[in-house]
C-alpha positions as CSV (number, residue, x, y, z in Angstrom):
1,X,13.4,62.7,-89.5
2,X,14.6,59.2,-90.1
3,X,12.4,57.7,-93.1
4,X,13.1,54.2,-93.7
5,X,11.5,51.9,-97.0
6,X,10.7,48.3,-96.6
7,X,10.4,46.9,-99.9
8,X,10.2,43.7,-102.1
9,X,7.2,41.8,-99.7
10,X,3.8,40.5,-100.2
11,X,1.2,43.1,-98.4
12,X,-1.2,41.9,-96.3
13,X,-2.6,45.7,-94.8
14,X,-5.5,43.7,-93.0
15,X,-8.3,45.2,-94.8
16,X,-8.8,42.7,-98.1
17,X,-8.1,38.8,-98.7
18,X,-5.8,40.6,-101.7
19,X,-2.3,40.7,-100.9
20,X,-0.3,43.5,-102.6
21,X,2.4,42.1,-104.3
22,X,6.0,43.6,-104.8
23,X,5.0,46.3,-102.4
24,X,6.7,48.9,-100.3
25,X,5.8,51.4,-97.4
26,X,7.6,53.9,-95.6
27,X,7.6,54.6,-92.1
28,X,8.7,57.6,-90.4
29,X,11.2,56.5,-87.6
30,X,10.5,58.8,-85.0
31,X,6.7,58.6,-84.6
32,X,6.8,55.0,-86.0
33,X,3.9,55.8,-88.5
34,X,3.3,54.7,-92.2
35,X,4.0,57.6,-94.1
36,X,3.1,56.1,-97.5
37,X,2.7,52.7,-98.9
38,X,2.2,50.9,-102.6
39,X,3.4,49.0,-105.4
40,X,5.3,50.1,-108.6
41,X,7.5,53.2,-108.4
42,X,8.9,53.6,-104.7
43,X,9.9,56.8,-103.0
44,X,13.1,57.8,-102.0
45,X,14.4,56.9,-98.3
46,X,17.1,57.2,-96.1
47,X,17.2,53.5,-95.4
48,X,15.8,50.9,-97.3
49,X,15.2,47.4,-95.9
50,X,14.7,44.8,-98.2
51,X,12.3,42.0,-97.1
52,X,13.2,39.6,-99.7
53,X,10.0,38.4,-101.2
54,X,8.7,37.6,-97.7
55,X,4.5,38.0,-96.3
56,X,4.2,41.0,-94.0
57,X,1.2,41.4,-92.2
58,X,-0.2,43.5,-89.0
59,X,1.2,42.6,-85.7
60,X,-1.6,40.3,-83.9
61,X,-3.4,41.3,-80.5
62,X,-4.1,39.5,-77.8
63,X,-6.9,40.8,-76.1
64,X,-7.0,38.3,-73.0
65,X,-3.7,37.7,-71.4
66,X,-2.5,37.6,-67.9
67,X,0.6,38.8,-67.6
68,X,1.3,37.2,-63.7
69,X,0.9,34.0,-64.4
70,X,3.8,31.0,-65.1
71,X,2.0,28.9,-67.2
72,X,4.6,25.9,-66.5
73,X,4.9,26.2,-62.6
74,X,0.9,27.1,-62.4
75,X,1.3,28.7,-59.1
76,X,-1.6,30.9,-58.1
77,X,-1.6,31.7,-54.6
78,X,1.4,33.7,-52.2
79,X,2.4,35.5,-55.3
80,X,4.8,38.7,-54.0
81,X,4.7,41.9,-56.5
82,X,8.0,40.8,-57.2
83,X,7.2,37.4,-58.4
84,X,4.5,38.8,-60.6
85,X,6.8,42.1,-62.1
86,X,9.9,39.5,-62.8
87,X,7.5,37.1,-64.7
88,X,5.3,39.6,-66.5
89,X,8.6,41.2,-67.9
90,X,9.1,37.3,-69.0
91,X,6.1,36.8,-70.4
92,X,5.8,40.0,-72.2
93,X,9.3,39.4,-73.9
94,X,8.0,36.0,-74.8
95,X,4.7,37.5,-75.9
96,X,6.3,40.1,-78.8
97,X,8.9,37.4,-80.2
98,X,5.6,35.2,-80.8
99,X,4.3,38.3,-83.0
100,X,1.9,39.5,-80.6
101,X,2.8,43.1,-80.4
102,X,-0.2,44.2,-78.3
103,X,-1.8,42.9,-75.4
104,X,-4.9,43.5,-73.1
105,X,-4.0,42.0,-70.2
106,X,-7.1,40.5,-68.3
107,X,-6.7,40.6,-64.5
108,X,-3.2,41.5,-62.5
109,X,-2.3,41.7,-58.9
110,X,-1.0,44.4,-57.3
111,X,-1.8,46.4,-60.7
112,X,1.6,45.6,-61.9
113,X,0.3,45.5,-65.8
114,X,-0.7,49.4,-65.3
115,X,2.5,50.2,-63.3
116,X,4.1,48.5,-66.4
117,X,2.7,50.3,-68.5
118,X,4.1,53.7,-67.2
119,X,7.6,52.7,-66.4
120,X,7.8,51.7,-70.2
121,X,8.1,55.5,-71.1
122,X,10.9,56.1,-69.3
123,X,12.6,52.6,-68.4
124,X,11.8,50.9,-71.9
125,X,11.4,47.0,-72.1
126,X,11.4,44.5,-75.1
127,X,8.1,43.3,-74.8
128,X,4.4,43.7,-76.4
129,X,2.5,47.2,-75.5
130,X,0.2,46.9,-73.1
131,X,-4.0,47.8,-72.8
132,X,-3.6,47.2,-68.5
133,X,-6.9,46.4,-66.4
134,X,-5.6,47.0,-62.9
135,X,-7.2,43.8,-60.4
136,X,-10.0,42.1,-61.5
137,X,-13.2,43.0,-59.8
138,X,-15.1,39.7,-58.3
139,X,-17.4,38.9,-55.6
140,X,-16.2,37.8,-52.1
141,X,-15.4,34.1,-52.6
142,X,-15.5,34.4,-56.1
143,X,-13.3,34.1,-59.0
144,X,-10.3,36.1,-58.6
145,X,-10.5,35.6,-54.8
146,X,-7.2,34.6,-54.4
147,X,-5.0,35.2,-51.6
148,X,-1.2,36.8,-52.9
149,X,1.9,38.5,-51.4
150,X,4.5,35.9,-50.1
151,X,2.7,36.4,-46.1
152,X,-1.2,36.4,-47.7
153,X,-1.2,40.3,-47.4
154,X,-3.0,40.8,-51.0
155,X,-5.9,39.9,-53.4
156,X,-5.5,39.2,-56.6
157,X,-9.4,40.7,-57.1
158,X,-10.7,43.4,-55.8
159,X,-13.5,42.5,-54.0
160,X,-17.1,44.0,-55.0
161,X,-20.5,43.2,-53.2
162,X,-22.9,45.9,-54.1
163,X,-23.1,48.6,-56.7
164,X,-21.5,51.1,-54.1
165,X,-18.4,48.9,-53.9
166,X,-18.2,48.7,-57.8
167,X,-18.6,52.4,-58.7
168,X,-15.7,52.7,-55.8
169,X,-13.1,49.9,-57.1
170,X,-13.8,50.8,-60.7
171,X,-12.7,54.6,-60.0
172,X,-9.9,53.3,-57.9
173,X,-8.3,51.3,-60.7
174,X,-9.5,54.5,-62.8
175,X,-7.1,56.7,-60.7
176,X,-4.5,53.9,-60.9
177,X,-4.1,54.1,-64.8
178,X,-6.7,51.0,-65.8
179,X,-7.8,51.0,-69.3
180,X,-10.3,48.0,-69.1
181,X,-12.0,46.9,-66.2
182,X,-12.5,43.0,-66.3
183,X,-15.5,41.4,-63.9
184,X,-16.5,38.3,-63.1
185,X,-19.9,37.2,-64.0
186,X,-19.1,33.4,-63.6
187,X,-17.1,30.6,-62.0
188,X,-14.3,29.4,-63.5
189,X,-12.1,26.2,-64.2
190,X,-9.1,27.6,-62.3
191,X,-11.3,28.2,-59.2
192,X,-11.5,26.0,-56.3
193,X,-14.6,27.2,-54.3
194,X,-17.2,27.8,-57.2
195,X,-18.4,25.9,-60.2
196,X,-18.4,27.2,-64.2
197,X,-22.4,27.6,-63.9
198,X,-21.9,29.9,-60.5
199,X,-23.5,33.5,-61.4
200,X,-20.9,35.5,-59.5
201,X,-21.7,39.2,-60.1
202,X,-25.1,40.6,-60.4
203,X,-26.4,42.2,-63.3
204,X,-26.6,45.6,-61.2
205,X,-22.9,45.3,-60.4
206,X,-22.0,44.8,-63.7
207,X,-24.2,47.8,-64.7
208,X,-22.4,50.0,-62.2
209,X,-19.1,48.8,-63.8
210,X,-20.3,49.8,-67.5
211,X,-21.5,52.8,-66.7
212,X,-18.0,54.0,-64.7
213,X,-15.7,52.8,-67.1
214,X,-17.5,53.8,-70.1
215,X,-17.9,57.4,-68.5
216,X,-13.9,57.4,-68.6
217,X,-13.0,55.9,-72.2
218,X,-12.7,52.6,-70.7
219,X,-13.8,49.2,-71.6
220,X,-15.9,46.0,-70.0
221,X,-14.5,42.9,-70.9
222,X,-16.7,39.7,-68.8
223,X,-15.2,36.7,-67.4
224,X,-18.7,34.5,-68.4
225,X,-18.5,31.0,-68.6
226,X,-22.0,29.5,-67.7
227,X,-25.2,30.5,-69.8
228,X,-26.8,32.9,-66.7
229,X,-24.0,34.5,-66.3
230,X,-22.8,35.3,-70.2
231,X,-26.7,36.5,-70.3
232,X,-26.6,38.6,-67.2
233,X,-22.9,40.6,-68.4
234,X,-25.0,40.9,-71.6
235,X,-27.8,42.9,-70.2
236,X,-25.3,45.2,-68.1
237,X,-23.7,46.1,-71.4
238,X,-20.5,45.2,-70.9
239,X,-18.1,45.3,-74.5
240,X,-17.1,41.8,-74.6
241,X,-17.8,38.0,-73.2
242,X,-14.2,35.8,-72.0
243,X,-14.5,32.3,-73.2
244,X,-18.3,32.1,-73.4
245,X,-18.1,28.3,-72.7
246,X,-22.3,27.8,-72.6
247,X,-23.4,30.6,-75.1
248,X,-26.9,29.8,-75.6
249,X,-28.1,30.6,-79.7
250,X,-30.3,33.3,-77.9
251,X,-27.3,35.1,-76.3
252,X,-26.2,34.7,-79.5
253,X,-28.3,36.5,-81.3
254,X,-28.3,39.2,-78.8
255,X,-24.5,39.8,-78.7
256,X,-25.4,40.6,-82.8
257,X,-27.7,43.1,-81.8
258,X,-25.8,44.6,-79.0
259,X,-22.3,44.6,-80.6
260,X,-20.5,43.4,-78.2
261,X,-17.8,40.9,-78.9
262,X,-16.6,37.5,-77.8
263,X,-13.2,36.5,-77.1
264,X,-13.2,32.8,-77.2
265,X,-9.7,31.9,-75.9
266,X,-9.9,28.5,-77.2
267,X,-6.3,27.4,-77.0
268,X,-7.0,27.8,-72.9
269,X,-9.7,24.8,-72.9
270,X,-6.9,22.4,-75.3
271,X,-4.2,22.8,-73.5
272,X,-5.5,21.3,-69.7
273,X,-6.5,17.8,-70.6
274,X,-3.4,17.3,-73.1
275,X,-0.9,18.6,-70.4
276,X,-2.4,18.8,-66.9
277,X,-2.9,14.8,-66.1
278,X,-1.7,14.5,-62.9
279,X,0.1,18.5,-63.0
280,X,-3.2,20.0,-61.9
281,X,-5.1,20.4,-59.4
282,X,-8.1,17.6,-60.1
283,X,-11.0,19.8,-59.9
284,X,-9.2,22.0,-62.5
285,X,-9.1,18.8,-64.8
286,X,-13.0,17.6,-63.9
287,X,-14.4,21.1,-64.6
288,X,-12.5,21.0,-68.4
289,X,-13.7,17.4,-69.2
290,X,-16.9,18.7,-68.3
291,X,-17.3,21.4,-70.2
292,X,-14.9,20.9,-73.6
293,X,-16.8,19.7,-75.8
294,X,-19.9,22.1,-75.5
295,X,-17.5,25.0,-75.1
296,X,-16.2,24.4,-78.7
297,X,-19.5,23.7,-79.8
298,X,-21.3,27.2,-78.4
299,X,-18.3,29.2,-79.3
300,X,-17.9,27.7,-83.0
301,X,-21.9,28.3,-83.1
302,X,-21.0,31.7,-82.6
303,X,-18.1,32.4,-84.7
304,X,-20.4,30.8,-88.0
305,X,-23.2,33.2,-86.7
306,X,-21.4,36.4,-87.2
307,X,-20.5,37.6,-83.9
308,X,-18.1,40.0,-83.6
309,X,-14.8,37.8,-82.7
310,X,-11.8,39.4,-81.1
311,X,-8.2,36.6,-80.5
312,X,-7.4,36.0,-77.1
313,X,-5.9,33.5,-75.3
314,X,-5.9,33.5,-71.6
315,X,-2.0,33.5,-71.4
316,X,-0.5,32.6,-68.6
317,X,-2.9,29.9,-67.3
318,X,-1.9,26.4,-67.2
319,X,-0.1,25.3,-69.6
320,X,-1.2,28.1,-72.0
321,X,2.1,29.7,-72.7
322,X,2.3,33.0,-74.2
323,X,4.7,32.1,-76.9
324,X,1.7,29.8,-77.9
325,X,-0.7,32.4,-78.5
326,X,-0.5,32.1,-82.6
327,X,-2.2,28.8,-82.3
328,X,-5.3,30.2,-81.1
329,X,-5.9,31.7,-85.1
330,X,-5.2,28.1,-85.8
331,X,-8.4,26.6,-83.6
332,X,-10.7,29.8,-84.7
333,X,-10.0,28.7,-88.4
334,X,-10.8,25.1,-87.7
335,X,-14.1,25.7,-85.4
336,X,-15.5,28.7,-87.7
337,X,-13.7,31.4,-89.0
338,X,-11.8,31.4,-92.5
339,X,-8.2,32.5,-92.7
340,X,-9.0,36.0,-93.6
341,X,-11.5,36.1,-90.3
342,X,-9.4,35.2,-88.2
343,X,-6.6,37.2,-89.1
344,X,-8.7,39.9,-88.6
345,X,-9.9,38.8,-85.5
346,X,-6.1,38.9,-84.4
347,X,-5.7,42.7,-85.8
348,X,-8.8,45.0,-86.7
349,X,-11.4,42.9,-84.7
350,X,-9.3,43.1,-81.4
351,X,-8.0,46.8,-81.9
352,X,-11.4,48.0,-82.3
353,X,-12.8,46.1,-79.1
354,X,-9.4,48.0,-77.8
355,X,-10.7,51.6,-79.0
356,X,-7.4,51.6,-80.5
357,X,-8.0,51.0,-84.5
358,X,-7.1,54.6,-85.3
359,X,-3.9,53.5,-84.4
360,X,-3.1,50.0,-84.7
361,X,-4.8,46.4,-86.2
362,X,-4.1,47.1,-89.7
363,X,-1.1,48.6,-91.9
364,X,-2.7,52.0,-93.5
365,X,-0.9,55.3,-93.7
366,X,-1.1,57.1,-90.9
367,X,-1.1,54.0,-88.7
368,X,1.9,52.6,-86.1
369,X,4.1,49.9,-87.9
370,X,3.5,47.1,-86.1
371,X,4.6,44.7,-88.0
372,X,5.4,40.6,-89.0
373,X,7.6,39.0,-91.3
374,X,6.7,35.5,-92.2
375,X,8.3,32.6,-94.7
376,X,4.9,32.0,-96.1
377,X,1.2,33.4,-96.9
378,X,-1.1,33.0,-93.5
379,X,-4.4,33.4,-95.9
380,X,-3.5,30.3,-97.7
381,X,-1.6,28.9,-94.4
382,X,-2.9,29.8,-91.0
383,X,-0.3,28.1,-89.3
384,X,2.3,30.8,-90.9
385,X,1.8,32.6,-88.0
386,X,3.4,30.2,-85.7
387,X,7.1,30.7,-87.4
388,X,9.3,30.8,-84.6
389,X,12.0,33.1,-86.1
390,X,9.1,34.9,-87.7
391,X,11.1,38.9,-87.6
392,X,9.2,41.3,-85.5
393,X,8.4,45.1,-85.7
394,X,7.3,47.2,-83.1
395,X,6.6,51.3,-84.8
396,X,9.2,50.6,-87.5
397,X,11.7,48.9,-85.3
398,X,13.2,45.7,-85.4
399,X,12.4,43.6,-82.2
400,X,13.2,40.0,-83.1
């Protein structure tokens, strides 16, 4: 066993505002765990690695990428599997030298994020782990009804139109290796053929989704844009609301008393007016210019009003590149989170939407050492975050 000793850094474990100055932990190389950590006397190692002063903090978790997508190019349609592997090797690379070391990926066809996800074990890649959903489900027409493979052969969605169907595709991606299953409850900006206010899934598809996946260990998470929608993936139960553009005060209040959480993927609503004029598509451009301004509004409403927040980002959508992901702790902070809340929303708050805080979202003993290396203190600087030669640790190891 192979124990290595990082020493001489400013702590931040996750847990407290209080950074633990001059302190050290040790990680045990071959399971990539904390073995111990602290200030003051230090333990003897094998290595030691001497992080000069420098912030360390969890590795951040992006809870709403997808993986397919060239943000840049913004093609969507006529995708092959090969297209979609080479880029979502490209944007997963890209993903983990941003700091992101985790990533629930939101929606991919073919179910290359799960196919991924098992190669990695025995054909490893530099890239961010993966939580993988397998295809989206949506209705016929709906969003995620987009034609792929380079002759039109493929869906990116699967497509769902009664319970029956649901309980079916949701055990399908089961049996494919799915962790998450994402629906659609809405419209969305990136679709042509519906609007943001379209309800898209009923609530007693939804239900038949939550109650599958939960049977299995796995997790809801609701594309939900316009106010019926968000309220209908609310009363199926589902664990968490994508973007949540018109969350009414009500909804609100009943996310608080249901738990579940809300991903607000901010950055994905900035970046389409300031870089799409005359890129995009103009209905892609109408539906955002429509909908900004109360979609900060709603979501900030939320984030002052206790909901449970998780960071995501939407990667991979126009111009919402993944290497731009740190920014989104940057908009939280300015729209209703402090520094400390959305740091945690970017560690603990997403791990535990995950299921996978036992293991990862803060730096305890016992946990992996995901792990970043910053020039300056993100509780007093959000913005720290967005170093571009920040280092980065994945169990112990040095990534970037």
């Amino acid at each position: 066993m192979t124990e290595v000793l990082f020493n001489n850094c400013h702590l931040f474990t996750g847990n407290s505002e209080k950074l633990l100055d001059q302190a050290w932990f040790l990680v045990n190389q071959e399971d990539g765990k904390i073995m111990d950590l602290g200030t003051g006397q230090q333990p003897a190692a094998e290595q030691t690695v001497n992080l000069a002063g420098k912030y360390v903090m969890p590795g951040m978790i992006n809870a709403h990428t997808h993986m397919m997508m060239n943000a840049l190019t913004n093609k969507l349609y006529y995708l092959s599997e090969t297209e979609v592997t080479l880029q979502a090797l490209a944007n997963l690379k890209e993903s983990l030298k941003a700091g992101i070391t985790y990533v629930r990926d939101c929606g991919c066809a073919f179910n290359v994020d799960i196919k991924l996800t098992k190669l990695h074990q025995s054909h490893p890649f530099v890239g961010s782990r993966i939580m993988p959903s397998g295809q989206p489900m949506c209705m016929t027409g709906g969003h995620a009804d987009f034609t792929e493979g380079e002759h039109g052969e493929a869906i990116w969605g699967r497509l769902v139109d009664s319970p029956d169907q649901m309980r079916h595709a949701v055990r399908e991606n089961f049996k494919e290796g799915a962790k998450n299953i994402k629906v659609m409850a809405t419209g969305g900006v990136m679709s042509a053929t519906d609007q943001i206010d379209d309800t898209e899934l009923s609530v007693e598809e939804m239900k038949m989704a939550v109650e599958e996946a939960h049977a299995k260990h796995m997790t809801v998470a609701a594309h939900a844009e316009g106010s019926k929608g968000i309220h209908n993936a609310l009363l199926a139960g589902v664990d968490s609301i994508e973007h949540g553009h018109y969350l009414s005060h009500d909804d609100v209040e009943l996310m608080k008393e249901h738990g579940t959480y809300l991903v607000p993927t901010l950055v994905s609503g900035i970046v389409i007016p300031k870089y799409g004029q005359g890129k995009l598509p103009q209905y892609m451009l109408d539906k955002e210019d429509q909908i900004l301004d109360d979609f900060i509004a709603n979501v900030g409403y939320a984030m002052r009003h206790s909901v449970k927040i998780a960071m995501g980002t939407d990667a991979g959508t126009p111009f919402n590149q993944f290497k731009e992901a740190p920014v989104e702790l940057e908009l939280m902070a300015k729209h209703g989170l402090t520094n400390f809340q959305s740091l945690q929303a970017a560690g603990i708050g997403t791990a535990s939407l995950m299921g996978i805080e036992k293991d990862y979202g803060t730096l305890e003993i016992g946990k992996i050492a995901d792990f970043l290396v910053l020039d300056d203190n993100p509780l007093v600087n959000i913005k720290a975050v967005q170093q571009t030669d920040k280092q980065v640790y994945l169990g112990g190891q040095k990534q970037f």
